[in-house]
C-alpha positions as CSV (number, residue, x, y, z in Angstrom):
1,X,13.8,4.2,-50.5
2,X,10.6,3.8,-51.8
3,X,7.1,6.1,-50.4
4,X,5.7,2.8,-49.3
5,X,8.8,0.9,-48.1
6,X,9.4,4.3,-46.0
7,X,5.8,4.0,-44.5
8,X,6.3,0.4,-43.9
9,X,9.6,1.4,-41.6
10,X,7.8,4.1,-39.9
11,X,5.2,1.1,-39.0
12,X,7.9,-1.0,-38.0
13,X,9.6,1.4,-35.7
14,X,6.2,2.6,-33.9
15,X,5.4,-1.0,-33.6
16,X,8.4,-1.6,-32.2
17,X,8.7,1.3,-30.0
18,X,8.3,1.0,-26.3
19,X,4.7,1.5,-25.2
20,X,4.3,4.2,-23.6
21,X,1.3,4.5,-20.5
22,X,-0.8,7.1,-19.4
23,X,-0.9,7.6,-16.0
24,X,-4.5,8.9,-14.4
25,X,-5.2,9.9,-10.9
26,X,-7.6,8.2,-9.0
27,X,-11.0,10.3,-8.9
28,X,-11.6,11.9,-5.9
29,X,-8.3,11.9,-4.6
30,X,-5.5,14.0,-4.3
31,X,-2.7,12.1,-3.4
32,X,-1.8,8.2,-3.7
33,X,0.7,6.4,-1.4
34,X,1.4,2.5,-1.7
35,X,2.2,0.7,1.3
36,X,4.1,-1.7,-0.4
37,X,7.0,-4.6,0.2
38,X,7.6,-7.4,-2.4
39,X,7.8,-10.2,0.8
40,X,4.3,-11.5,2.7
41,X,3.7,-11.1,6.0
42,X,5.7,-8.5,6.9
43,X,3.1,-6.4,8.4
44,X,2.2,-4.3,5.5
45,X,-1.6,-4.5,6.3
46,X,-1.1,-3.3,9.8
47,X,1.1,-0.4,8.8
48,X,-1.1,0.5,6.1
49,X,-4.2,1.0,8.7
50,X,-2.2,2.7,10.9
51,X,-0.4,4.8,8.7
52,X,-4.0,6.1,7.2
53,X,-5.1,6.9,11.0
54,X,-1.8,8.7,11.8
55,X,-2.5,10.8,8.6
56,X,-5.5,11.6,9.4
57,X,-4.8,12.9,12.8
58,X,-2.3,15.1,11.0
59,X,-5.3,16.6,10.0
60,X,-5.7,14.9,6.5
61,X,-8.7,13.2,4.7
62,X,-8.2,9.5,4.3
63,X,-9.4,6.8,2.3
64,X,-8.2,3.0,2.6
65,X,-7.5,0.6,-0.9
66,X,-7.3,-3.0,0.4
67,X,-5.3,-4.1,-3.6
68,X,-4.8,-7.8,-1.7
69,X,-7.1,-9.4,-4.0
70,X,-6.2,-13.1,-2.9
71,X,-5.9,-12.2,0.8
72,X,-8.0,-9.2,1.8
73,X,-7.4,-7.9,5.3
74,X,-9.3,-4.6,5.8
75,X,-12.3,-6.3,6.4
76,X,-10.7,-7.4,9.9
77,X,-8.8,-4.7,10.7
78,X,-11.8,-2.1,10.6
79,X,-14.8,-5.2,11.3
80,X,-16.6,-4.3,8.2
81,X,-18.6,-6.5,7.2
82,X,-21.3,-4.5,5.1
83,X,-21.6,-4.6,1.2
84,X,-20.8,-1.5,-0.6
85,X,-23.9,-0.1,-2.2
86,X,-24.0,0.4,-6.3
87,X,-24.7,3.8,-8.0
88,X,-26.5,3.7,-11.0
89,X,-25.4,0.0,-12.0
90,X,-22.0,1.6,-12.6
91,X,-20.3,2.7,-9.3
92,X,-19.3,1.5,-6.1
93,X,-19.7,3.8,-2.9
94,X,-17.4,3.2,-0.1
95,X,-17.6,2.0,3.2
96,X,-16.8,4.9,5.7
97,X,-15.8,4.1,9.6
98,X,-14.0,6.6,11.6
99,X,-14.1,9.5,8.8
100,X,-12.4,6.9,6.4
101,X,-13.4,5.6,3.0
102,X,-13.0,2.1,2.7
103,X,-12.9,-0.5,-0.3
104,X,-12.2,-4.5,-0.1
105,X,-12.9,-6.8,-2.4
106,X,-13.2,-8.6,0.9
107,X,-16.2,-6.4,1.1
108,X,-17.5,-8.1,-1.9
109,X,-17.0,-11.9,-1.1
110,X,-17.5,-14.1,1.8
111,X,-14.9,-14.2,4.3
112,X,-14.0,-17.7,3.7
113,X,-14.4,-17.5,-0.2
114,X,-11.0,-18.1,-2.0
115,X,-10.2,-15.8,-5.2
116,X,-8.9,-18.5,-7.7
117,X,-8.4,-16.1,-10.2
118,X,-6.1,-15.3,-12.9
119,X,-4.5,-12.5,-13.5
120,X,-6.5,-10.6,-16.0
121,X,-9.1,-11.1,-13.3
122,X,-7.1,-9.3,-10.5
123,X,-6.4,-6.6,-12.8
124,X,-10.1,-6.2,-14.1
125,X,-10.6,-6.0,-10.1
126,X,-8.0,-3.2,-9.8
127,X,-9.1,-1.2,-12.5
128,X,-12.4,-1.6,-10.6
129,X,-11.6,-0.4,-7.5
130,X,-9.6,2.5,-8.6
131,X,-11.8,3.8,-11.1
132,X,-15.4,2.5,-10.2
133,X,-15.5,3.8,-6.7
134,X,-16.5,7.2,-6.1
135,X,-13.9,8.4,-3.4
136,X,-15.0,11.8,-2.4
137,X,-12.7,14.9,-1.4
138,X,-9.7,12.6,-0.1
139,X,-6.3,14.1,0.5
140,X,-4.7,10.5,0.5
141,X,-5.7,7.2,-0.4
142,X,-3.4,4.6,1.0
143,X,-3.1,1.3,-1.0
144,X,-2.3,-1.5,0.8
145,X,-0.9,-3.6,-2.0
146,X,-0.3,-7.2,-2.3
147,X,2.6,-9.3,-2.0
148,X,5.1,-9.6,-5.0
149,X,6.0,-7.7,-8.0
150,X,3.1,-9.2,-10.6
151,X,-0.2,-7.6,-12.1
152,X,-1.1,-5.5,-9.3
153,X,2.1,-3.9,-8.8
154,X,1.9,-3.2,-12.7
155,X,-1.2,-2.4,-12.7
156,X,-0.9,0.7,-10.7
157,X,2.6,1.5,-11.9
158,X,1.6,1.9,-15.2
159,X,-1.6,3.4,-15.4
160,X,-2.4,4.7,-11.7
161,X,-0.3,8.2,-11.1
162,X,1.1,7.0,-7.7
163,X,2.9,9.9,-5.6
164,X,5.0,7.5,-3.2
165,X,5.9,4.7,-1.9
166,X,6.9,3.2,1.3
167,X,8.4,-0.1,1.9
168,X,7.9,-2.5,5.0
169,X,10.2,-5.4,5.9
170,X,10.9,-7.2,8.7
171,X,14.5,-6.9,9.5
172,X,16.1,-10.6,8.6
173,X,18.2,-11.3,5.4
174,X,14.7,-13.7,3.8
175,X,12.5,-11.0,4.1
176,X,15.2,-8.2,2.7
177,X,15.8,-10.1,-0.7
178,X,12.2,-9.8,-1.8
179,X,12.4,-6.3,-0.3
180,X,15.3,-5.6,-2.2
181,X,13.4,-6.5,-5.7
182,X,11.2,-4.4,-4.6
183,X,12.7,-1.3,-4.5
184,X,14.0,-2.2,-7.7
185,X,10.9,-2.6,-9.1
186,X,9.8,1.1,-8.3
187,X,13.1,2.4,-9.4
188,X,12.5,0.5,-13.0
189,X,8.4,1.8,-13.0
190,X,9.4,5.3,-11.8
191,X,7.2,5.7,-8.7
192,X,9.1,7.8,-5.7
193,X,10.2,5.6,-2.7
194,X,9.6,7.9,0.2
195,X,11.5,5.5,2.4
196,X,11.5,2.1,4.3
197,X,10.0,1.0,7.3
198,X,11.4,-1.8,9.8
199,X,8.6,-3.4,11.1
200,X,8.3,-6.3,14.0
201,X,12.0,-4.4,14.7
202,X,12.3,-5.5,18.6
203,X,9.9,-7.0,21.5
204,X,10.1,-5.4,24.8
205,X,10.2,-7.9,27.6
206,X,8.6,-7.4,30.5
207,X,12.4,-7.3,32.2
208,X,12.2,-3.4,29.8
209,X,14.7,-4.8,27.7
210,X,14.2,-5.0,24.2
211,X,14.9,-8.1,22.0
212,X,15.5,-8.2,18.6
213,X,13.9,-11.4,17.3
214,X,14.2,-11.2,13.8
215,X,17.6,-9.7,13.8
216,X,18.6,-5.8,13.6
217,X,19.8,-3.3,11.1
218,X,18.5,-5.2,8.2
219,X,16.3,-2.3,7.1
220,X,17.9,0.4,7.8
221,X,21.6,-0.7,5.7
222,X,19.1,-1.5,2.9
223,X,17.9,1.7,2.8
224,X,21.4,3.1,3.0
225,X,22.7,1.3,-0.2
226,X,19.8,1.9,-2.3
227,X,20.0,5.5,-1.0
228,X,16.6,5.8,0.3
229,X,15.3,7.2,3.5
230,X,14.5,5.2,7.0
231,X,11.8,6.0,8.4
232,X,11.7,4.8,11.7
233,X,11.2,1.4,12.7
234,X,7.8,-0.4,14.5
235,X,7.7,-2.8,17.1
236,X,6.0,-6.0,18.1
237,X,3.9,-4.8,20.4
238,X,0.8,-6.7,22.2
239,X,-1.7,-3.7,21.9
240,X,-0.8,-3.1,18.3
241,X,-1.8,-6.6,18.0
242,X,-5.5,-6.5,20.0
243,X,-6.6,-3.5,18.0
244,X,-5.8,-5.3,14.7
245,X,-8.0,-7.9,16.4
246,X,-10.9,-5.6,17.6
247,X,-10.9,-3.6,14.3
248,X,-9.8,-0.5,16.1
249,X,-6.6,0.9,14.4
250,X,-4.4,1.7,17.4
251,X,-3.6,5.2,15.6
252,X,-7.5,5.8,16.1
253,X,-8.1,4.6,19.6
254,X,-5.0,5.2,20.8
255,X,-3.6,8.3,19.7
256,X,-0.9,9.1,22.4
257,X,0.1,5.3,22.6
258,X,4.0,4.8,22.8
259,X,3.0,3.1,19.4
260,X,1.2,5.1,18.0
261,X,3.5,8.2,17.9
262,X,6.1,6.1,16.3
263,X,3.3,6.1,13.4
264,X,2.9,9.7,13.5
265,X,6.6,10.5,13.2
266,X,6.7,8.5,10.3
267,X,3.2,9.9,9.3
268,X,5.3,13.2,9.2
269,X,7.8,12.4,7.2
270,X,5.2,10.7,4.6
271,X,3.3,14.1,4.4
272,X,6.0,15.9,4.0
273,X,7.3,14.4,1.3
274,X,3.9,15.2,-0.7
275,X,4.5,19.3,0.0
């Protein structure tokens, strides 16, 4: 072989080699957990909050990622309504409420104002939010990512150094297939499930029994057959609901609520898994 057809294989072969991505922490931060489940409205948003709160009563600092770009929640779930102030043309400060850093593009839009964007907009808005925000001195940031397994997920799988994720789903068959590509999804990128949550598991009635309305197990035998770990399971509960609505995490107003130290036993489990 040749000197130049040898060079021309060596092209070939880097060209055709798989690319490989470098994964950066986000500034500012020590650890990064996703809050994360391939189906919509399973509660992910809710957890997410929650979870942060229950963290930080562990005794850790927290900040908040709202990743929804289409369908921003945090704004409601901590009533902020302010506009995150610019450093030097180049940055973007975070909200803080209750000790936690806070970023939204919700923050950034009207309430009411749809993002009809495509997706090298939504990833331009993730590589915004991760690296254009000066997060100061956090222990965690908790991601509350979007539905599906598209540009965001990618996004942060290939070029975010993520150190866990958990999964919600609410415990009927429809919402376990998407979770189920999920979790496959993670396995394929690389990023460490920490475990599942079943969320919306049972209602109490006010008779004290409980009742399973979207079915029972469902979670927890996923979790067993991808060999992953169950974290405990959340349930539909009317003060869990009214906090979301007030913008007062339950975790944070209600510490010692029956709820709430469901989310700290998980909480546990999540910070142990980063020692």
């Amino acid at each position: 072989m040749t000197e130049k057809k040898a060079e021309m294989s060596q092209a070939m072969k880097e060209k055709l080699a798989p690319k490989k991505f470098v994964k950066n922490p986000i500034k500012g931060t020590k650890y990064t957990l996703l809050i994360s489940s391939a189906k919509g409205g399973v509660g992910k948003s809710t957890f997410a909050v929650n979870i942060a709160f229950a963290l930080q009563n562990l005794g850790l600092k927290i900040g908040i990622l709202d990743a929804d770009v289409y369908g921003p929640s945090l704004p409601k779930l901590m009533s902020l309504n302010e506009k995150p102030k610019s450093e030097e043309g180049k940055y973007l400060v975070p909200l803080e409420k209750y000790d936690a850093q806070c970023m939204s593009m919700g923050f950034l839009v009207e309430e009411t104002t749809p993002m009809i964007w495509r997706g090298p907009m939504v990833i331009s808005a993730i590589k915004t939010m991760t690296e254009k925000v000066l997060w100061k001195n956090l222990d965690v940031i908790i991601i509350d990512m979007p539905p599906g397994t598209g540009d965001t997920q990618l996004t942060f799988a290939q070029q975010i150094k993520v150190d866990g994720a958990v999964i919600i789903s609410t415990p009927q068959d429809l919402a376990l297939l998407d979770v189920k590509r999920g979790i496959e999804m993670f396995d394929k990128t690389g990023i460490k499930i920490i475990g599942l949550v079943d969320n919306m598991s049972f209602f109490k009635g006010d008779d004290g029994k409980d009742y399973k309305i979207f079915g029972e197990g469902g979670v927890e035998k996923t979790a067993k057959e991808y060999s992953k770990e169950f974290l405990g399971k959340i349930p539909i509960h009317k003060d869990l609901r009214n906090s979301n609505d007030n913008g007062e995490p339950l975790t944070h107003s209600a510490p010692d609520h029956e709820v709430s130290l469901i989310f700290k036993d998980i909480a546990e489990k999540i910070k142990q898994a980063f020692q």
